[in-house]
C-alpha positions in Angstrom: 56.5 219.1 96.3 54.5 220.4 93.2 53.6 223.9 92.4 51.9 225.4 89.4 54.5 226.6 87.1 54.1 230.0 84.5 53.5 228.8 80.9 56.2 230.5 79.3 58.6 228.6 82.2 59.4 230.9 84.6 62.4 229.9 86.2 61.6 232.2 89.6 59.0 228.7 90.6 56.5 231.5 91.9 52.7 230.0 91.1 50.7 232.4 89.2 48.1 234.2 90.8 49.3 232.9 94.6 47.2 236.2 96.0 44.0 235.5 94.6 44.0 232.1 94.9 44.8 233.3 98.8 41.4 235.2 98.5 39.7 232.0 97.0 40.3 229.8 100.0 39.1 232.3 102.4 36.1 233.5 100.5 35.2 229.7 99.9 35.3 229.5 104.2 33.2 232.4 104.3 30.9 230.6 102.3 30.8 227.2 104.1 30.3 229.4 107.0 27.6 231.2 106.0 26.0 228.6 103.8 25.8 226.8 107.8 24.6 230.2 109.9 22.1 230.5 106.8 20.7 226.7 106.9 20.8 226.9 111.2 18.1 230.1 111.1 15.9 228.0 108.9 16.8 228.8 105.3 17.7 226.7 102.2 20.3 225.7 100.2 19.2 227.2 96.5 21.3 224.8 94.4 20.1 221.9 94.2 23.2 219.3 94.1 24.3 221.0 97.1 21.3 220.2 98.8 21.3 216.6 98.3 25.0 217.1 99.9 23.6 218.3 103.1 20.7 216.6 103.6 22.5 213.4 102.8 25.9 213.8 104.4 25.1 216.8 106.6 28.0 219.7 107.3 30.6 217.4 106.1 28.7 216.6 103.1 28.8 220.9 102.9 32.5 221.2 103.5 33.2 218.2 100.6 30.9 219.8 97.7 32.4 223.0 98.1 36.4 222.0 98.7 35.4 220.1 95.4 33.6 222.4 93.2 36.5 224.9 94.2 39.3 222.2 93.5 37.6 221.8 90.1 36.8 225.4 88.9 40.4 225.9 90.2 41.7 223.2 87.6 39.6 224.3 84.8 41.1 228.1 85.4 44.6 227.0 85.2 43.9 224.1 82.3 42.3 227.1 80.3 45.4 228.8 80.7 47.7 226.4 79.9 49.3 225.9 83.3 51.3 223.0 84.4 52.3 221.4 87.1 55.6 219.5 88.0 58.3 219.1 90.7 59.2 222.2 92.1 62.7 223.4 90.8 63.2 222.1 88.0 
């Protein structure tokens, strides 16, 4: 198992941040949710990558851009900080 380990080698193995990134997986659900209820009364998807997504690949192509642009704005957060990640315990 890996986890995301504190910069300055925090022996406790707690992940930095384990609250908000909490928040960020349920606000990202809200917004695959609502991104849906939005495109089912007739609306559009503003960004245009996105929209390619759905039209193309439908609701999954939806769920996939968004668990990916998360995953990667994710990364760059912890990269920027200098984050690392290895085996858990050690």
């Amino acid at each position: 198992m890996y986890i995301l380990r504190h910069p300055d080698g925090d022996p406790s193995g707690k992940m930095m941040f384990q609250n908000a990134y909490v928040w960020l997986v349920f606000v990202a659900a809200l917004d695959i949710m609502f991104t849906w209820v939005v495109l089912w009364y007739g609306g559009y998807e503003a960004n245009g990558l996105a929209a390619v997504m759905i039209h193309t690949y439908g609701p999954t192509g939806l769920v996939v851009y968004n668990i990916c642009s998360y995953y990667l704005s994710s990364c760059c957060a912890r990269w920027s900080r200098g984050e690392t990640a290895g085996p858990a315990g050690s």
